[in-house]
N, C-alpha and C positions, 0 to 999 in steps of 0.2 A: 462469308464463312468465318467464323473465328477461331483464333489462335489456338492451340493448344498449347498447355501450362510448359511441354517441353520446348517448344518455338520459341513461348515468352522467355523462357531463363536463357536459351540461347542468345535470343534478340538482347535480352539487357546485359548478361556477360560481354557478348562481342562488343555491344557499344562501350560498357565498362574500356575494354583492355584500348580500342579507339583510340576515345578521348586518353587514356593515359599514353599511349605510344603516340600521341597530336601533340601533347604537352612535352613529352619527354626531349623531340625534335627540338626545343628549343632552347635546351642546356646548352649552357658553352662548354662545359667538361666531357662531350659524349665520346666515347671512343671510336675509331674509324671502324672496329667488328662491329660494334652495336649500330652504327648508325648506315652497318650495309644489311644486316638481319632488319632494323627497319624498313628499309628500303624495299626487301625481298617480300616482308609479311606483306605493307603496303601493294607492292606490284600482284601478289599473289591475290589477294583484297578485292584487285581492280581488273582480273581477269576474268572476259565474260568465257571463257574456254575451261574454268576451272573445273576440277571434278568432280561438284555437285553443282549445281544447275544450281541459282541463289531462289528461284522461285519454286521448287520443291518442299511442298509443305512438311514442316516440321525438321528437315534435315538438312534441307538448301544454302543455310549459314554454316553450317555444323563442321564443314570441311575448315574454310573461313576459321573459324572461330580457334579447331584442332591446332591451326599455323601460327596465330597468335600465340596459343597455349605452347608451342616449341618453342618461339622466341624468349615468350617471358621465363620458362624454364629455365632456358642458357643464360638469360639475366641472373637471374636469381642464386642461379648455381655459384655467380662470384659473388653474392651478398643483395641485400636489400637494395631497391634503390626506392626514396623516399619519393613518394606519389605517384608510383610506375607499378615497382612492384615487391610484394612482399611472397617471402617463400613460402608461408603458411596458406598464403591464400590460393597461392598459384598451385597450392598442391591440391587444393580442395577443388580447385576450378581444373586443372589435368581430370583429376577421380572423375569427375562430373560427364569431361569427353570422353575418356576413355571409358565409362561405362555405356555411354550412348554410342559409340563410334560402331557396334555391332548393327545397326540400324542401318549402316552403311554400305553393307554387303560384301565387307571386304577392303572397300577401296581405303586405301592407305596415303594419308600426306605427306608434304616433300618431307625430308630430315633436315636439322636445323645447318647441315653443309649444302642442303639445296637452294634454300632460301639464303643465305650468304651469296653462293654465288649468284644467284639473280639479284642479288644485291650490290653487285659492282657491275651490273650495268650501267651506263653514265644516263643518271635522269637529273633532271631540276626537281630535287626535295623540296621546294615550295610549292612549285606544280602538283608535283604526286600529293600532296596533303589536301591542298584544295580539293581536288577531284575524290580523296576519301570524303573529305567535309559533304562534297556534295552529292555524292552517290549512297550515303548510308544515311542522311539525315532524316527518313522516313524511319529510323531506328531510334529517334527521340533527339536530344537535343546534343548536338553534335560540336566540342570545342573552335571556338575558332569562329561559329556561323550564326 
Protein backbone atom coordinates (compact mmCIF):
# COMPACT_ATOMS: atom_id res chain seq x y z
CA UNK A 1 0.00 0.00 0.00
CA UNK A 2 1.60 3.41 -0.44
CA UNK A 3 1.71 6.39 1.39
CA UNK A 4 -0.30 9.05 0.87
CA UNK A 5 1.14 12.65 0.16
CA UNK A 6 -0.45 13.55 3.75
CA UNK A 7 1.43 10.50 5.68
CA UNK A 8 4.57 11.55 3.80
CA UNK A 9 4.51 15.45 5.02
CA UNK A 10 3.46 14.02 8.24
CA UNK A 11 6.31 11.15 8.29
CA UNK A 12 9.06 13.91 7.25
CA UNK A 13 7.80 16.84 9.52
CA UNK A 14 7.63 14.53 12.65
CA UNK A 15 11.06 13.25 11.84
CA UNK A 16 12.15 16.93 11.09
CA UNK A 17 11.14 18.22 14.64
CA UNK A 18 12.89 14.45 15.98
CA UNK A 19 16.13 14.91 14.88
CA UNK A 20 15.85 18.59 16.13
CA UNK A 21 14.55 17.94 19.73
CA UNK A 22 17.59 14.68 19.52
CA UNK A 23 20.05 17.52 18.98
CA UNK A 24 18.65 20.11 21.11
CA UNK A 25 19.14 17.43 24.23
CA UNK A 26 22.61 18.08 23.98
CA UNK A 27 22.96 21.76 24.68
CA UNK A 28 24.64 22.62 27.82
CA UNK A 29 22.41 25.90 28.16
CA UNK A 30 18.80 23.95 28.03
CA UNK A 31 16.63 25.05 30.65
CA UNK A 32 15.18 22.69 33.34
CA UNK A 33 11.22 23.76 31.58
CA UNK A 34 12.45 22.97 28.20
CA UNK A 35 14.32 20.04 28.93
CA UNK A 36 10.96 18.46 31.03
CA UNK A 37 8.60 19.45 27.72
CA UNK A 38 11.33 17.29 25.99
CA UNK A 39 11.06 14.83 28.03
CA UNK A 40 7.01 14.79 27.97
CA UNK A 41 6.91 15.05 23.89
CA UNK A 42 9.59 12.23 23.90
CA UNK A 43 7.43 10.01 26.67
CA UNK A 44 4.38 10.91 24.67
CA UNK A 45 6.40 9.77 21.33
CA UNK A 46 7.02 6.52 23.03
CA UNK A 47 3.49 5.69 24.20
CA UNK A 48 2.08 2.61 22.59
CA UNK A 49 -1.50 3.81 24.43
CA UNK A 50 -1.44 7.06 22.76
CA UNK A 51 -4.41 8.50 21.11
CA UNK A 52 -4.02 7.56 17.76
CA UNK A 53 -2.82 4.19 17.11
CA UNK A 54 0.97 5.08 15.10
CA UNK A 55 -0.29 2.56 12.52
CA UNK A 56 -3.46 4.15 11.34
CA UNK A 57 -2.95 5.02 7.88
CA UNK A 58 -2.48 8.71 7.20
CA UNK A 59 -3.30 9.92 10.78
CA UNK A 60 -1.46 7.58 13.15
CA UNK A 61 1.69 9.98 13.51
CA UNK A 62 -0.55 13.08 13.36
CA UNK A 63 -1.37 12.99 17.20
CA UNK A 64 2.57 12.58 17.64
CA UNK A 65 3.52 15.09 15.44
CA UNK A 66 0.39 17.73 17.12
CA UNK A 67 2.70 17.42 20.61
CA UNK A 68 5.73 18.22 19.05
CA UNK A 69 4.00 21.12 17.43
CA UNK A 70 3.09 22.36 21.18
CA UNK A 71 6.49 22.00 22.45
CA UNK A 72 8.12 23.70 19.70
CA UNK A 73 5.35 26.46 20.06
CA UNK A 74 6.25 27.27 23.86
CA UNK A 75 9.84 27.24 22.42
CA UNK A 76 9.54 29.59 20.04
CA UNK A 77 7.11 31.82 21.94
CA UNK A 78 10.63 32.99 24.10
CA UNK A 79 12.52 33.43 20.78
CA UNK A 80 14.24 31.27 18.13
CA UNK A 81 16.47 28.65 19.06
CA UNK A 82 19.01 28.20 16.35
CA UNK A 83 18.66 24.48 14.89
CA UNK A 84 15.50 23.56 16.87
CA UNK A 85 13.53 26.07 16.08
CA UNK A 86 12.28 28.95 14.25
CA UNK A 87 8.91 30.63 14.76
CA UNK A 88 8.07 31.27 11.15
CA UNK A 89 8.46 27.81 10.60
CA UNK A 90 6.79 26.32 13.49
CA UNK A 91 3.78 28.44 12.52
CA UNK A 92 3.62 27.11 9.14
CA UNK A 93 4.02 23.53 10.57
CA UNK A 94 1.07 24.37 13.66
CA UNK A 95 -1.32 25.66 10.24
CA UNK A 96 -0.30 22.29 8.68
CA UNK A 97 -1.77 20.14 11.98
CA UNK A 98 -4.13 22.14 12.72
CA UNK A 99 -5.75 22.05 9.36
CA UNK A 100 -5.40 18.19 9.50
CA UNK A 101 -6.19 17.60 13.07
CA UNK A 102 -10.18 17.66 11.84
CA UNK A 103 -9.31 14.06 10.48
CA UNK A 104 -9.02 13.22 13.95
CA UNK A 105 -12.59 13.19 14.94
CA UNK A 106 -12.22 15.33 17.73
CA UNK A 107 -9.60 13.73 19.65
CA UNK A 108 -7.56 16.60 21.07
CA UNK A 109 -3.62 16.55 22.55
CA UNK A 110 -2.15 16.94 25.75
CA UNK A 111 -1.62 20.89 26.39
CA UNK A 112 1.90 22.11 26.63
CA UNK A 113 1.09 21.87 31.02
CA UNK A 114 0.46 18.16 30.20
CA UNK A 115 3.36 17.37 28.53
CA UNK A 116 5.60 19.25 31.38
CA UNK A 117 4.15 17.41 33.75
CA UNK A 118 4.82 14.00 32.25
CA UNK A 119 7.86 15.58 31.92
CA UNK A 120 9.12 15.52 35.41
CA UNK A 121 8.84 12.10 35.68
CA UNK A 122 12.29 10.89 36.77
CA UNK A 123 13.60 9.06 33.42
CA UNK A 124 17.27 8.68 32.12
CA UNK A 125 17.14 11.33 29.06
CA UNK A 126 19.72 9.18 27.25
CA UNK A 127 17.65 6.10 27.52
CA UNK A 128 14.47 7.89 26.31
CA UNK A 129 16.55 9.26 23.17
CA UNK A 130 17.79 6.07 22.30
CA UNK A 131 14.51 4.34 22.34
CA UNK A 132 13.12 7.41 20.00
CA UNK A 133 16.47 6.78 17.72
CA UNK A 134 15.09 3.47 17.70
CA UNK A 135 11.49 3.26 17.24
CA UNK A 136 11.05 6.03 14.58
CA UNK A 137 14.04 5.14 12.35
CA UNK A 138 11.81 3.49 9.69
CA UNK A 139 10.98 7.47 9.38
CA UNK A 140 14.38 7.93 7.51
CA UNK A 141 17.42 8.76 8.98
CA UNK A 142 17.22 9.24 12.54
CA UNK A 143 20.02 11.62 14.54
CA UNK A 144 22.21 9.99 16.61
CA UNK A 145 21.76 6.23 14.48
Amino acid sequence: MSKSSLQIQVEETLLKYINRFLRYVNFSHISADRREIIIGTFMYLLDEHDLIPDDVPNIGLLDDLAVFMAAAKAFAEQGDVPGVVNANEVREDCAFVDKNMTMTFGIRTPSIDNIRRKGKDQVNLAELCLKVRENYQHLGKVEGS
